[in-house]
N, C-alpha and C positions, 0 to 999 in steps of 0.2 A: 080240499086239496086240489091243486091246479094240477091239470095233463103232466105239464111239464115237472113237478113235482115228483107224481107217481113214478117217472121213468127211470128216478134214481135206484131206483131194484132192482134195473138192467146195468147199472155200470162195472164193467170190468165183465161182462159176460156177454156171448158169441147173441146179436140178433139179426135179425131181415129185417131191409125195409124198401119201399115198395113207394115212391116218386111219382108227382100227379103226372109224369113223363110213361110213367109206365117200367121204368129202370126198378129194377133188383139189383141189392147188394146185401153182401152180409159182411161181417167184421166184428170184431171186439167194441163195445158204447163203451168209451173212454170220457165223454161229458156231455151234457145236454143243458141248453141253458133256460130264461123265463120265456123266450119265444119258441122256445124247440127246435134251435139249431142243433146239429147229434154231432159230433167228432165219432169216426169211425175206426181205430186198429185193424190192420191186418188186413183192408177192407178188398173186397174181389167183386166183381162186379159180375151178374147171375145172367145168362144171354141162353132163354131155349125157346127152343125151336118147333113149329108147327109138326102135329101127326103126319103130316104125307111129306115133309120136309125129308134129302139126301142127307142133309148136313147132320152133326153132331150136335146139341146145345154142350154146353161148354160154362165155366166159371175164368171168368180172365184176372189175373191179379194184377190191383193198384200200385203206384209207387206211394210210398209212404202213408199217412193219415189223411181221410178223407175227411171233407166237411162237408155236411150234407146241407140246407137251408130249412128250416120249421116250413115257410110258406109251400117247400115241394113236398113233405111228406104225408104220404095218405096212411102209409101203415109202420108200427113196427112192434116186432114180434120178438119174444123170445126161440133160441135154436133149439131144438135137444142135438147137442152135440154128436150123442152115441150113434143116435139115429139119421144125422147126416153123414159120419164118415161112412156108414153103410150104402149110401146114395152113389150110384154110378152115375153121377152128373150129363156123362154126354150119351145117353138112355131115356131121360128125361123129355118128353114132350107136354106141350099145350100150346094152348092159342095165344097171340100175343096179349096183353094188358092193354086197352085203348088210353089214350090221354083222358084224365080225370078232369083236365081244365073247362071253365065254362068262355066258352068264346063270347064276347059282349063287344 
């Protein structure tokens, strides 16, 4: 069974996912295709912020359906739902995610 395959378990359900950019989002996986482009529902785009950071991290929401590209994605995960509306998003700290690109 191919990657893209398996993902079909995820459709119509809340995941992350996590861009050789280093970008977080989550949303509803509405489809994935034989390259693993995602289409994202509802998709918010995940921004936290460093331990010694003043700021907030924060969840910013998207206009419409995202599409994300197979070639950017390094991860993607299913949500537990219950346990992110528990998450006080702008509490959340860690360190940035570096670029996963290889530079050549």
């Amino acid at each position: 069974m191919s990657s893209w395959a398996s993902l079909n378990s995820y459709l119509n359900k809340k995941v992350l996912i996590i861009t050789t950019e280093g970008n977080t989002f989550t949303g509803t996986l509405l489809c994935v295709d034989n390259v693993t482009n995602m289409a994202l529902e509802n998709a918010v785009q995940r921004f936290i912020v460093p331990a010694d950071s003043e700021e907030e991290s924060q969840d910013v929401p998207q206009m419409g359906t995202v599409m994300i590209r197979g070639d950017q994605i390094v991860i993607c995960g299913l949500v537990d739902e219950e346990l992110d509306r528990q998450i006080d998003v702008t509490k959340m700290r860690g360190e940035p995610i570096l670029s996963t690109k290889k530079n050549t």
